[in-house]
N, C-alpha and C positions, 0 to 999 in steps of 0.2 A: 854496489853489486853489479850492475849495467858496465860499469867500464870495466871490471874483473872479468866478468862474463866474455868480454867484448876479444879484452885480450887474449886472453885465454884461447880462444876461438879461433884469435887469427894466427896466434902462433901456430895451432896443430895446422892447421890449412895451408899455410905456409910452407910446413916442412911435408907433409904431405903432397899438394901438390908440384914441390922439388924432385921427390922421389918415382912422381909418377908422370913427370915429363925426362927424367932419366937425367939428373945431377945429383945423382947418386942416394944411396939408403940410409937413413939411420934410425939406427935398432931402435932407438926407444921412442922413435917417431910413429914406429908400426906401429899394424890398426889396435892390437890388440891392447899396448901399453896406452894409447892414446886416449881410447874408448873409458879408461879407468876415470880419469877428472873428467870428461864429458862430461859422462852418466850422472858421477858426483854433480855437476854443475846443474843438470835436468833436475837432482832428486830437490838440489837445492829450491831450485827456483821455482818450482811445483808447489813443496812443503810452505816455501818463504810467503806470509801474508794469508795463507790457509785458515786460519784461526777468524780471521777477519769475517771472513764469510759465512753469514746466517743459513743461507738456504740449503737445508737440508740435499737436497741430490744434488745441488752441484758440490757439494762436498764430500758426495759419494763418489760423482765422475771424476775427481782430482784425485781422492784417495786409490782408486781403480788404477788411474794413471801413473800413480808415482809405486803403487806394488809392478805392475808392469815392468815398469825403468828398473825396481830391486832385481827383478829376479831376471832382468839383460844383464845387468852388474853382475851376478851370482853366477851366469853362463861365461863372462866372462874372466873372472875369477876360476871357474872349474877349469878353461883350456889353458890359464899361464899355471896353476899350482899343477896340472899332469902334463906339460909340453914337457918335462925331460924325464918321467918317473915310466914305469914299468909296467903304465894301464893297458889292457886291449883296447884298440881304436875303433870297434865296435860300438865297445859299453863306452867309452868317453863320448862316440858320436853319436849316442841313440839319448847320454841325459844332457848333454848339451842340445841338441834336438826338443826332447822336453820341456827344458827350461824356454826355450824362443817357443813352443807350443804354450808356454802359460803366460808369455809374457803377449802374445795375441788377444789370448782367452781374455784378460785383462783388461785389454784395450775394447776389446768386443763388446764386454758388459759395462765396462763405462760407457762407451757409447749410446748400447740399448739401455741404460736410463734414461736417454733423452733428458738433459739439464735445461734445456732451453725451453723447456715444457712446465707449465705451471704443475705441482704437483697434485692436485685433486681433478687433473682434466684426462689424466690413465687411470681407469682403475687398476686396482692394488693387484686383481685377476693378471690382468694381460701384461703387466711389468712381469709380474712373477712365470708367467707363462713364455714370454720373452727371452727372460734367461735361464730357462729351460730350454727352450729350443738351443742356446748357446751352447750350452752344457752339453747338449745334445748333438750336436755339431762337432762341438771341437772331441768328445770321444769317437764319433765314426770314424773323423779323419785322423784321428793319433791310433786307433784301432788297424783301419787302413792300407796307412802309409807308413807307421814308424813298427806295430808289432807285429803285423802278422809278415814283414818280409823280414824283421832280427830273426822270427821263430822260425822261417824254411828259408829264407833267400836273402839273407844279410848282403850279402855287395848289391843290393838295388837300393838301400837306405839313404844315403848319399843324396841320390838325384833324386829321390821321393819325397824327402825335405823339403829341396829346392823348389820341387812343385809346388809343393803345400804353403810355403811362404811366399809364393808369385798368386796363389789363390788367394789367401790372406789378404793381402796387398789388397787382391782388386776387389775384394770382398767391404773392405774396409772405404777404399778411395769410392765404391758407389753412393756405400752410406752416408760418408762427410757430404757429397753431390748433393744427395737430399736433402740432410739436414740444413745445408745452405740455403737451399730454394726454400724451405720449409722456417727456419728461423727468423723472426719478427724482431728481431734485436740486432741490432749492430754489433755490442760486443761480443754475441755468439758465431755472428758471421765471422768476423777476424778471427775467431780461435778457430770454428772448423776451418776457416779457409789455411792458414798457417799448419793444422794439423794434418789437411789433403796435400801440400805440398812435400810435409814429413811424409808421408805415404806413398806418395809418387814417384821419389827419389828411393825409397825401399825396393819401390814396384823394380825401377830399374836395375838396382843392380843387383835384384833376384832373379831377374829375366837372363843377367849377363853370366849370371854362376851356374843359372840352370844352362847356358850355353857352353861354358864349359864344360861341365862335369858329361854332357851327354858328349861334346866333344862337335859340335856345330863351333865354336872357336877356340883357337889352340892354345895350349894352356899358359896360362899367365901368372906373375906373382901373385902369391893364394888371396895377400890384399891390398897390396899397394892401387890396384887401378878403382877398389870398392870406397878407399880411403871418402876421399871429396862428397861421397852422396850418403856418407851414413855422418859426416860432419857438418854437413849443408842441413840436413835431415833434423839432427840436434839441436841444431841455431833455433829450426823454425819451430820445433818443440817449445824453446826457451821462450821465444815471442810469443807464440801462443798462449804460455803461461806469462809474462809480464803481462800480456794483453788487458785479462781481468783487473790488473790494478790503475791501469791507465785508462780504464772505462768504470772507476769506481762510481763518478759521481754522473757520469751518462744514464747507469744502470739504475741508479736512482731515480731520475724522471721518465723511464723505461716503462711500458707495464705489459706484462707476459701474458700474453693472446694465447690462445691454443690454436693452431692452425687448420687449416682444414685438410683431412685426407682424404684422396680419392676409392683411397686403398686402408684399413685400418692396418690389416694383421701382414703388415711387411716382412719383420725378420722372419717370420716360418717361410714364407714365400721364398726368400734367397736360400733359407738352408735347404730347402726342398727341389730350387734347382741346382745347388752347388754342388750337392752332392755326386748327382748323376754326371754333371758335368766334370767333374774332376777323375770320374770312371772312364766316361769317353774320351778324356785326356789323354791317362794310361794306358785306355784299348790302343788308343791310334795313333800312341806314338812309340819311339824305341824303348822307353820304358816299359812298356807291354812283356809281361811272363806268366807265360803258362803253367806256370805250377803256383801260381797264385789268382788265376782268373776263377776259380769256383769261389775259394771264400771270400775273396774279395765282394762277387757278384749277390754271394749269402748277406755279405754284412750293407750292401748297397739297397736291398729290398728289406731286411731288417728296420735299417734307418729312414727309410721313407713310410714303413706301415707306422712307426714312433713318430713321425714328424706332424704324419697324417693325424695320428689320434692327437696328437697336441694342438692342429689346428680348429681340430673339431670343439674343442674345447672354448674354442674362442666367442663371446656370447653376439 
């Protein structure tokens, strides 16, 4: 499976990066046909040796992961069966837009299990409280950014996206940062660390789409230049996931500490400034419209008096 995977790998990167140092294209090298056996390859190596594994949440955080990658798959399946059919490019952009919102959401509350964490050292409260805040999260910002501008200002959708996924990104690359400093196991470090580099490489070339579409760089093949960092991205998914079996028997003489936090109740904390911080994004940049700054601003004070009562909550 390692040398399938391996090949596999390098062929798309290969022809990928041919097309994107300009030796010209080939169609079924695009990102889109490409991304098909990736994903397969991620779902694979996810699922592959699952079974294996006793402990309850990291069986959750895998299973988390590998719905994630289904429903990247499902987004990309949605834009090759409508790339030549009669959809509005609205409604194609707002549930393919959705679909990379639940494929986040995904990642998010696998995350907030925290696997590296002995399971009787959270109470059962603050998990459940956790991903609530999640939940809670990812509706202000799909509320936000993807429906209240389809329902009065549909051509801002686009770059609203973009935003929203460079938020993700860095939402995400803090949390693995912790979870590294914070994990007492080696083979947890190797999986966040391999997982923060799949991140990273997101981060970038969401930074690079949100420069185009706002038009800070001039526009370029929709994805020949994304190719390389959403294939690099994959790889390290892939190791991440081999990682576990190649520390089978490390995790064995292992023993799961709980660590100590400075700070318990972390994720309400990032949703509570990310919010507002993703407001004075779009106040202060060309995304900024005026016929969306009241509700916007409604749903921004909404989501922090919810965020608030959910922290309150915390014992």
């Amino acid at each position: 499976m390692v040398i399938a995977t391996a090949v596999l790998f390098l062929g798309v990167a290969i022809a990928s990066l041919m097309q994107v140092f300009g030796y010209g294209r080939l169609p079924i090298y695009s990102s889109l046909y490409a991304d098909l056996p990736l994903l397969i390859m991620v779902l694979v190596s996810i699922r592959y040796g699952l079974r294996h594994i006793e402990d309850r949440s990291e069986r959750y955080f895998w299973n988390l992961l590998s719905l994630g990658f289904c429903v990247w798959l499902a987004q990309v399946v949605l834009v090759l069966v409508t790339q030549n059919k009669t959809f509005r490019p609205v409604e194609v952009g707002f549930t393919s837009s959705l679909l990379f919102f639940l494929f986040y959401v995904s990642l998010m509350l696998g995350l907030e299990s925290q696997p590296h964490l002995a399971v009787a050292s959270t109470p059962g409260l603050l998990r459940l409280l956790d991903r609530l805040g999640v939940l809670a999260f990812f509706i202000g910002v799909l509320l936000y950014c993807e429906i209240t501008p389809l329902l009065i200002e549909s051509d801002s959708i686009q770059a609203s996206s973009w935003m929203v996924y460079v938020v993700f990104d860095l939402y995400l690359s803090l949390r693995l940062i912790g979870f590294i400093r914070v994990a007492r196991e080696r083979h947890w470090q190797r999986i966040y660390g391999w997982l923060l580099i799949a991140v990273l490489l997101w981060f970038v070339s969401d930074i690079l789409g949100l420069a185009i579409v706002i038009g800070i760089i001039g526009d370029q093949e929709p994805y020949g230049m994304f190719d390389p960092f959403f294939i690099f991205s994959l790889v390290s998914v892939v190791i991440a996931a081999r990682s576990r079996e190649l520390s089978r028997l490390e995790r064995a003489t292992e023993l799961r500490i709980e660590p100590l936090y400075a700070l318990h109740m972390g994720p309400l904390i990032f949703y509570a400034m990310m919010f507002p911080l993703i407001h004075i994004g779009f106040t202060k940049s060309v995304l900024y419209s005026p016929s969306l700054a009241t509700v916007r601003e409604t749903l921004v004070l909404t989501f922090l008096i919810l965020r608030t009562s959910l922290a309150l909550r915390y014992p």
